[in-house]
N, C-alpha and C positions, 0 to 999 in steps of 0.2 A: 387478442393482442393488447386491448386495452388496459386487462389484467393486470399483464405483466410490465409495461411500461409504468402503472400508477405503482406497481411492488416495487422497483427498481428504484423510482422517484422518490419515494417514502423511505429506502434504503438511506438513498445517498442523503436527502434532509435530516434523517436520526444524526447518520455521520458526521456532517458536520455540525447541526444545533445541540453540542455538546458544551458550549464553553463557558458557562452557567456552574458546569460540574467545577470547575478549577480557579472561578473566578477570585476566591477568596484562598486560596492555596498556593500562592504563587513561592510564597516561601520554601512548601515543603517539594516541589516541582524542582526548585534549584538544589535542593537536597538528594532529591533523589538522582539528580545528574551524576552530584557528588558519588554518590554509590554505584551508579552504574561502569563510572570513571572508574571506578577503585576495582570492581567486577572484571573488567574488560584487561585493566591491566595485571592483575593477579593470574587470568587467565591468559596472559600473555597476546591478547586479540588486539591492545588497545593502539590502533595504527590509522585512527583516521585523521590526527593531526598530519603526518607523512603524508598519506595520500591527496589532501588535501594540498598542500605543500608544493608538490611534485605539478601539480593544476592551474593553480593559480595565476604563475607567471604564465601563461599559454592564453592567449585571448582565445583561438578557435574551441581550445579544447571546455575553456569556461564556458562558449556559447553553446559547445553539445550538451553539457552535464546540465547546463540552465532548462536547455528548450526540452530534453528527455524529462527533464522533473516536471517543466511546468507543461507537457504532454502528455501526462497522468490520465486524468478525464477523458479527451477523446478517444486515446488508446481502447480505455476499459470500457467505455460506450461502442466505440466500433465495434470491437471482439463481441458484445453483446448484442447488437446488432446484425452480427453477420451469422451468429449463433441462432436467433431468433429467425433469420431469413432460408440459412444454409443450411443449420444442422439443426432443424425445429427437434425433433427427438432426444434432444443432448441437451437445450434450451434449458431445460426445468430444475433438470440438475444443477448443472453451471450457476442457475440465478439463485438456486436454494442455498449453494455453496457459501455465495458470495453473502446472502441474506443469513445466512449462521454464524459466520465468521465475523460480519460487521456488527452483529450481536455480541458476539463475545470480545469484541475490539472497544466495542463503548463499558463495558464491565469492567476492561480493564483500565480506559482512559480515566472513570470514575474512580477506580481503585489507588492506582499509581501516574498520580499525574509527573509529566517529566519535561524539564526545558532542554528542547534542543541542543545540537551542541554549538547552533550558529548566537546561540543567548549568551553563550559559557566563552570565558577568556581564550585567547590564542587562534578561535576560529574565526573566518570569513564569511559574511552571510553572500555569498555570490550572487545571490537572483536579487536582492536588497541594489547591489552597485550595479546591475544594469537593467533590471525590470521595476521600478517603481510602481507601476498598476496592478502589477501583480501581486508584490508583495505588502500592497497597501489592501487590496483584498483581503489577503491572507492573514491579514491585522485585522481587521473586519469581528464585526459580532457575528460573521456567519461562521469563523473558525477559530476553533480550541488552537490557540497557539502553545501550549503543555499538554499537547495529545502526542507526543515522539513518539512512546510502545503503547500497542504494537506498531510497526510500522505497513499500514496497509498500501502503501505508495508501492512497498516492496512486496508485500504478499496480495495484491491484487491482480498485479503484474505478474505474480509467479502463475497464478489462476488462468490469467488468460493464456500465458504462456503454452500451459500444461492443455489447454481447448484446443490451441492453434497445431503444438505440437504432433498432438494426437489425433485430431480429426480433419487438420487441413488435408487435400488430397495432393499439392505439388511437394517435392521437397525444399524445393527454396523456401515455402510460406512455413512449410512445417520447422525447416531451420532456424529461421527470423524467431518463431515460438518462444526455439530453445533459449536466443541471446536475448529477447526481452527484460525476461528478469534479471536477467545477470547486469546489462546493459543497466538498467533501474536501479540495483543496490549500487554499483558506481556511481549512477548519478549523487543519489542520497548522501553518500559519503559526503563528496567532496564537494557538494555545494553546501553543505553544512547546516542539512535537514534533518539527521538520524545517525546515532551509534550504530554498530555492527550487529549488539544486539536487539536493537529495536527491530531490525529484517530479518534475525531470527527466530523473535516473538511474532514479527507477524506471518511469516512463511510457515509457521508451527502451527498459528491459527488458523488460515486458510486449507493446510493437510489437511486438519482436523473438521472442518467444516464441509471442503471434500468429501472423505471421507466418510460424514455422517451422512450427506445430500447421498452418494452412491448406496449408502446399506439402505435407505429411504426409496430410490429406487426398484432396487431389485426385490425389494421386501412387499411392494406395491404391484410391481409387474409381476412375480408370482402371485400375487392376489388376483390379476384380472386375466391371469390364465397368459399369463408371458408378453401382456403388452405392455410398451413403453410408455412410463410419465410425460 
């Protein structure tokens, strides 16, 4: 158990002691908004001003979209924690997944640094006007504030979703799974933490890292004569 808690630990400190990478880029971070702006609207997706919009004026609906974002962390600790407790067999996977993907998540923060779109004109920084602590963290040397894509807020949450979905045993809990993420790229939107495509860079990179954690498995359980990782 020790193991996995110091992997997990070491996961999330890569994650965020990124912002070293961007510190002198901050120019080309608002460039690249530029381009993702132009992206989103060519592709006709670019609708998170709207959504945002339609939010705003709503105090209760600002304090869910607030407290769903800034309930990131416990969320994805729970779900690993009850993975580690409940489904220890499915544990290894899950935490490989999450430990591939947040790999390839710092690859690309290095690559393509990007400024939110709560940096960029017309948006609202929502958790700014009513979390101060939080968002003064979030300013912090502990966070890449130009880490947008991918967006793991959303593809971390798709992760757990896809655990809960599938291996919880009620259907209520297995339901809750499905709205997770979905519930999380709302938030994202319209508190004016992430483009549309930042949740589908990162929901691409967690498939993918899935993905690689399960052939990892099976490739390993047939090695030991069909027992599980």
């Amino acid at each position: 158990m020790a193991r996995e808690v110091v992997l997990v630990a070491v996961a999330v400190l890569l994650y965020s002691l990124v912002r070293g990478l961007t510190d002198n880029r901050v120019d080309l971070a608002f460039g690249n908004a530029d381009r993702v702006i132009s992206l989103e609207r060519d592709l006709g997706i670019f609708v998170e001003p709207e959504l945002q919009a339609a939010v705003v004026g709503i105090p209760w609906a600002v304090h869910i979209a607030n407290a769903i974002y800034i309930a990131y962390w416990p969320m994805v600790i729970g779900v690993a924690v009850w993975l580690l407790f409940a489904r220890r067999t499915m544990f290894a996977m899950y935490r490989n997944a999450l430990l591939i993907s947040g790999l390839f998540s710092l690859v690309l923060f290095a690559a393509f640094p990007l400024a939110p779109p709560r940096f960029v004109g017309g948006f609202v920084d929502t958790i700014a006007a009513e979390s101060d602590r939080y968002r003064s963290f979030n300013a912090s040397a502990l966070v890449n504030e130009y880490a947008a894509m991918p967006s793991m807020h959303f593809g971390w949450m798709l992760l757990a979703g896809i655990a809960i979905s599938t291996l919880a045993a009620n259907r209520v809990v297995r339901a809750a799974g499905i709205t997770m993420p979905v519930l999380m790229l709302w938030s994202i939107v319209v508190t004016g933490n992430h483009y549309i495509l930042d949740a589908v860079a990162g929901g691409a990179i967690v498939l993918v890292g899935l993905g690689l954690a399960r052939r990892a498995r099976t490739r390993l359980g047939a090695e030991l004569g069909g027992s599980h990782v």
